[in-house]
C-alpha positions as CSV (number, residue, x, y, z in Angstrom):
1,X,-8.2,32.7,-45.1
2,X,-6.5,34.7,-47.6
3,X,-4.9,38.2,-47.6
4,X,-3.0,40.1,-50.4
5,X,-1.2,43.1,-49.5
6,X,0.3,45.7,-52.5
7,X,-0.4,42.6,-54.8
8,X,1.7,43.9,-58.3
9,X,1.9,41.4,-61.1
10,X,3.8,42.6,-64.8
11,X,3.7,39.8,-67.8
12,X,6.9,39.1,-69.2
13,X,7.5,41.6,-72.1
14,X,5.0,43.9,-70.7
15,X,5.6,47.7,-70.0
16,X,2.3,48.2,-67.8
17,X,0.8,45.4,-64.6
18,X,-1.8,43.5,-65.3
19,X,-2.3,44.0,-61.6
20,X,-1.7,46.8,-59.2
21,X,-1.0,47.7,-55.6
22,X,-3.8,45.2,-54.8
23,X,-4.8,44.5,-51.6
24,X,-8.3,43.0,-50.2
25,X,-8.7,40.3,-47.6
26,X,-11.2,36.9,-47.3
27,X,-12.8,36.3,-44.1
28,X,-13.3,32.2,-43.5
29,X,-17.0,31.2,-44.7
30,X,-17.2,34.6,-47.1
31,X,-18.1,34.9,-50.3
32,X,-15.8,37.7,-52.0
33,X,-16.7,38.7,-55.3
34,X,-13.3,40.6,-57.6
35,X,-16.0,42.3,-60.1
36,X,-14.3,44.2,-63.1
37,X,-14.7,44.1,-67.0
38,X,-12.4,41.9,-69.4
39,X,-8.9,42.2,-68.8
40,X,-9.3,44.3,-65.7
41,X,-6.6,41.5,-63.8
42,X,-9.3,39.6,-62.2
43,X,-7.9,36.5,-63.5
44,X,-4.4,37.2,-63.4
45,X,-4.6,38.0,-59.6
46,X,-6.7,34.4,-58.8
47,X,-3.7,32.4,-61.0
48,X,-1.4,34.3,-58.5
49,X,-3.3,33.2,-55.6
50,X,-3.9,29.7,-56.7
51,X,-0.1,29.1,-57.7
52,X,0.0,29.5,-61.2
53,X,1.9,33.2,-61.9
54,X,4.7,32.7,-59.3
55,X,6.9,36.1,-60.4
56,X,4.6,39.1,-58.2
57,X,5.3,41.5,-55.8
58,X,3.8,42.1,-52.6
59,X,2.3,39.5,-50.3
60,X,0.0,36.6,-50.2
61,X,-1.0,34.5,-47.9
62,X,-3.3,31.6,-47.6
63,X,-4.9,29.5,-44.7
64,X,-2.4,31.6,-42.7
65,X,1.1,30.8,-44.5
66,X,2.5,33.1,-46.7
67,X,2.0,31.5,-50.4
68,X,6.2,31.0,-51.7
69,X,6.0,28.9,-48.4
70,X,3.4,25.9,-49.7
71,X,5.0,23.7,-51.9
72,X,2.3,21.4,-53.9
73,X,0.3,20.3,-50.7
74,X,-1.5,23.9,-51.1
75,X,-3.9,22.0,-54.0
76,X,-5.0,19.6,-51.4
77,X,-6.9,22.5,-49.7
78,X,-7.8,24.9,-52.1
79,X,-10.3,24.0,-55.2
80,X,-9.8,25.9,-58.4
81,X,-12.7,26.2,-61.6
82,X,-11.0,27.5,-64.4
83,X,-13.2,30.0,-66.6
84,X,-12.4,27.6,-69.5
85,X,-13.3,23.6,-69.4
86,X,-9.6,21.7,-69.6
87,X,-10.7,17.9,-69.5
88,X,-9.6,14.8,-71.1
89,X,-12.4,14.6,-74.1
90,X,-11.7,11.1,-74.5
91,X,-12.5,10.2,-71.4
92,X,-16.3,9.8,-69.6
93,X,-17.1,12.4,-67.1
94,X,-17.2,10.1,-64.5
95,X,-13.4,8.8,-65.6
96,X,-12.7,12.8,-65.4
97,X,-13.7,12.7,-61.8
98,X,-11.7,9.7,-61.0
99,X,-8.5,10.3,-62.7
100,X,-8.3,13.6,-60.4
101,X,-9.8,11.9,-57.4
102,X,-6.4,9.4,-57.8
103,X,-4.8,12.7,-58.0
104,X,-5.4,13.8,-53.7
105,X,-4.0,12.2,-50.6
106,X,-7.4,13.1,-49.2
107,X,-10.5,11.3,-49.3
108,X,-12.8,12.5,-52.2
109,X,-16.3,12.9,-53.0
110,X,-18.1,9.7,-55.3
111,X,-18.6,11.0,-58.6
112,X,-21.8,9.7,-59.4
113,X,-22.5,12.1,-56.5
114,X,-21.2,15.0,-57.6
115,X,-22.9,14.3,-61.4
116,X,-26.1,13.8,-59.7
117,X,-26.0,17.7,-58.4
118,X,-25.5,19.1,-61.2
119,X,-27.5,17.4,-63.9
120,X,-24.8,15.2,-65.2
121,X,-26.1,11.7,-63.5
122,X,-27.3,10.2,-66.8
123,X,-24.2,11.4,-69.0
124,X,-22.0,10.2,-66.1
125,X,-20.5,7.4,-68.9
126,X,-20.6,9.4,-72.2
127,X,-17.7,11.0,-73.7
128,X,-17.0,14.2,-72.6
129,X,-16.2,15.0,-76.4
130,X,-20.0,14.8,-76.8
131,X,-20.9,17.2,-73.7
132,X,-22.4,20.6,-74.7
133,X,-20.2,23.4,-73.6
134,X,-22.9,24.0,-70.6
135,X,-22.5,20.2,-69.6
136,X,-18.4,20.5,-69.7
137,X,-18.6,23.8,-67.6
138,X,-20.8,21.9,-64.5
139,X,-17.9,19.1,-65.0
140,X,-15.6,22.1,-64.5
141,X,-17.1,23.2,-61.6
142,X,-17.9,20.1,-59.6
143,X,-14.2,18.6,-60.4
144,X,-13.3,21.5,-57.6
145,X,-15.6,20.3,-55.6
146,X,-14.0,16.7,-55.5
147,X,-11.3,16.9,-52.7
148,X,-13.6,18.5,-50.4
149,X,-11.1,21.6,-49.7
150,X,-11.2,24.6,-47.8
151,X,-11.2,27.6,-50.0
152,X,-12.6,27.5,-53.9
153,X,-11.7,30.0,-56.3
154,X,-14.3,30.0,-59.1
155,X,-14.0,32.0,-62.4
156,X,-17.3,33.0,-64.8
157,X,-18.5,30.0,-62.8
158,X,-21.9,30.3,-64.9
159,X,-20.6,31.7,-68.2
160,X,-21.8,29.5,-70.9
161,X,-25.1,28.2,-68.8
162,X,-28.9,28.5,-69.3
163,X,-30.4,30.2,-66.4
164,X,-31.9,27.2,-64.9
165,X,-28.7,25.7,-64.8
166,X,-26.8,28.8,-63.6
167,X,-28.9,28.4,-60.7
168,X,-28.2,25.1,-59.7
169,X,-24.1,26.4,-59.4
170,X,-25.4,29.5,-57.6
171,X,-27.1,27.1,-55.1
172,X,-24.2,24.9,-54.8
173,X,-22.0,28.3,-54.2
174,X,-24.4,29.0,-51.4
175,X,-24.1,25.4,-50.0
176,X,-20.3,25.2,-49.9
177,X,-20.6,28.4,-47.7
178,X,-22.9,27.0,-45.4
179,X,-20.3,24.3,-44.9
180,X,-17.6,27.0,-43.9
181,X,-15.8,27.1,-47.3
182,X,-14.1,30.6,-48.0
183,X,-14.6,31.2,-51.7
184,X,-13.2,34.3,-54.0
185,X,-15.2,34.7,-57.0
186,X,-14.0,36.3,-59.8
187,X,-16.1,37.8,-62.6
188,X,-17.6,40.5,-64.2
189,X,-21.6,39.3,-64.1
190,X,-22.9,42.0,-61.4
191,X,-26.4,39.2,-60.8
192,X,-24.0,36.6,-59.6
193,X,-22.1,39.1,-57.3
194,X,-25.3,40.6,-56.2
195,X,-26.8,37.4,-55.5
196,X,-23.9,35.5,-53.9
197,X,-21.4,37.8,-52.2
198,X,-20.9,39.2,-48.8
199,X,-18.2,41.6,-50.0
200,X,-17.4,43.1,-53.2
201,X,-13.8,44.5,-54.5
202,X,-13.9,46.8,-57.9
203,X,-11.2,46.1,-60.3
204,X,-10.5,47.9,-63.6
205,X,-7.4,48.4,-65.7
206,X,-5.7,46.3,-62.5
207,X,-6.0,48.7,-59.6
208,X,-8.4,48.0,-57.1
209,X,-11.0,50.7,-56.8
210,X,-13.2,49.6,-53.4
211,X,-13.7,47.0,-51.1
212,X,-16.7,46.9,-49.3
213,X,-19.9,45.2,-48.2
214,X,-22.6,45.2,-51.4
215,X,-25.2,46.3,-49.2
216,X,-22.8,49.4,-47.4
217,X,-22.1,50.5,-51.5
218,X,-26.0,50.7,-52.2
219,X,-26.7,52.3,-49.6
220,X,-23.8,55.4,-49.9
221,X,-24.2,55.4,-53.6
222,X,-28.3,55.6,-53.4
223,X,-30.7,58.2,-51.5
224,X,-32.5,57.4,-48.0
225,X,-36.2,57.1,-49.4
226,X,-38.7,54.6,-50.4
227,X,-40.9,54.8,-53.7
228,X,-44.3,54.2,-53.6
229,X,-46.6,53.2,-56.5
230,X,-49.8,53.0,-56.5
231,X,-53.4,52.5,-58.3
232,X,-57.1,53.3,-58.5
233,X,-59.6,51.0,-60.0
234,X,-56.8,48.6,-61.0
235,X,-55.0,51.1,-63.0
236,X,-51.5,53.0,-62.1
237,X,-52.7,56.8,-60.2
238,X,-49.1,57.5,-59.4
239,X,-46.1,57.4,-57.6
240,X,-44.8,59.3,-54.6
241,X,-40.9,59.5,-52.6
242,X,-41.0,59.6,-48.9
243,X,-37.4,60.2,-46.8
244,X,-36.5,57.5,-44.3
245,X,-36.3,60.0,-41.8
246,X,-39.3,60.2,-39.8
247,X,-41.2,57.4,-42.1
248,X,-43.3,55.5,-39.4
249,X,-44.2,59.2,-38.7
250,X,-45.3,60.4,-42.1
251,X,-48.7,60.9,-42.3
252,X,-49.4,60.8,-46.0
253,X,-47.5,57.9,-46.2
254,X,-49.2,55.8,-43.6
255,X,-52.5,56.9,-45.3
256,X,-51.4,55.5,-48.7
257,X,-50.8,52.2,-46.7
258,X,-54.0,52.1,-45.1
259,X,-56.3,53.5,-48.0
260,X,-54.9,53.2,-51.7
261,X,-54.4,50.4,-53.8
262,X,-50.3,49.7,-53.1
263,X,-48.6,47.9,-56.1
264,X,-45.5,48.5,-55.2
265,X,-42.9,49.7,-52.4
266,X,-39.2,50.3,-53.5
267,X,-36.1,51.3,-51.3
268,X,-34.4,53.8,-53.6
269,X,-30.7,52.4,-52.9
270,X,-28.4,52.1,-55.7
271,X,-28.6,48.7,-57.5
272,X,-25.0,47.4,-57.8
273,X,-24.1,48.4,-61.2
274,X,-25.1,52.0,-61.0
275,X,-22.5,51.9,-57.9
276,X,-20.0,50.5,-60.2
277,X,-20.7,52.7,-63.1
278,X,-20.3,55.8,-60.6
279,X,-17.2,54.4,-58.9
280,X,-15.3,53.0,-62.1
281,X,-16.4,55.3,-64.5
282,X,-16.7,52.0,-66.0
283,X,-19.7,50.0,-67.3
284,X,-19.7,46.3,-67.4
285,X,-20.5,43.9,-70.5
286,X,-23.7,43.1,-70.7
287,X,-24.7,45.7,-68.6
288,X,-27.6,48.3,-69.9
């Protein structure tokens, strides 16, 4: 559904890329998460794919054209929410959803339906001037929603929301998947690439550092052993390692199972950000 190969962008006036000999591919129905820091080129390479920086090198294609081949139809199958809310304040956010409904050839979604999942219902006719930043980032996100397309390219697609909230777009995420949409996701909040992403790509200072499968990275970045903690008369006793290799097998360990008081069992993979940390050399904000 979309593949960029040697992906170079350079601002006008600039002496270095924004982005680099990128390349990375989007399998239909995945979930890919571009993960860097702030002004790595995550979203300098998503305005390229979504039309928006035209002057690149290198090659980009979508739903199987190359992208300088779509004119303006492109935007009846792609969906695009922008890291910063850009609606009309004067305007309800139910008249937001409308006025870009008139904007597609293809049917849309109701509005009141797409309010309704994301808290909205009841504010459906207030001014969007008088929306909370939280309320005007779930207008953001559901106006991509509205034509229904194929792929969706969300950006910070929770930045700005309580976690409650947040959740709600992370189950939407989820539910557009299930429906077959591709989606690229680009951030740099390592829960909601953990949570939501079948693949992961590692971008900093606009080169592309990996691609791979979250799950491939924890496992080559972390050790082949499982942690075991455990207590005596309700208190912690201790913790013990056991390797993988020849676990069912262990004796000591299957004694713990059967006879001490197991509080808890941990895989000792790497946990996402350590792999990023050791790959990048780079930590993430927000990030202890």
């Amino acid at each position: 559904m979309i593949e960029v190969e040697h992906l170079t962008y350079v601002y006008p006036g600039a002496t270095e890329p924004a982005v680099a000999d990128v390349s990375f591919s989007v399998a239909p129905g995945e979930i890919f998460g571009l993960l860097g820091p702030s002004g790595a080129g995550k979203s300098t390479a998503q305005r390229v794919l979504t039309g928006r920086n035209r002057r690149y090198s290198g090659r980009v294609s979508l739903l199987g054209r190359n992208l300088e081949n779509w004119d303006h139809s492109i935007y009846e199958r792609i969906g695009v929410g922008f890291e910063l809310p850009n609606h009309y304040l004067k305007l309800t956010g139910r008249e937001n959803l409308e006025f870009f409904a008139a904007l597609y050839r293809r049917a849309t979604r109701p509005a009141e339906e797409l309010l309704s999942l994301v808290g909205l219902r009841d504010a459906a006719d207030v001014r969007v001037s008088d929306y909370s930043k939280g309320m005007m980032m779930r207008l953001n996100f559901v106006r991509a929603l509205l034509h229904d397309p194929e792929v969706l390219f969300f950006d910070e697609p929770t930045s700005g929301l309580d976690p409650v909230n947040a959740g709600i777009v992370k189950d939407l995420i989820r539910t557009e998947q299930r429906k077959g949409k591709t989606i690229l996701l680009t951030t740099h909040n390592m829960h909601d690439v953990d949570e939501l992403c079948d693949r992961v790509g590692f971008i900093v200072a606009g080169q592309m550092n990996v691609v791979e499968r979250k799950e491939t990275l924890k496992a080559r970045y972390g050790k082949r052993s499982v942690r075991v903690e455990y207590g005596c008369n309700g208190k912690p006793a201790g913790a013990e390692e056991f390797s993988f290799d020849g676990l069912g097998r262990n004796v000591h360990f299957l004694e713990l199972l059967n006879h001490a008081d197991v509080r808890t069992i941990h895989s000792q993979e790497a946990s996402l950000d350590r792999v990023f940390v050791d790959v990048t050399g780079v930590r993430l904000e927000g990030e202890a």
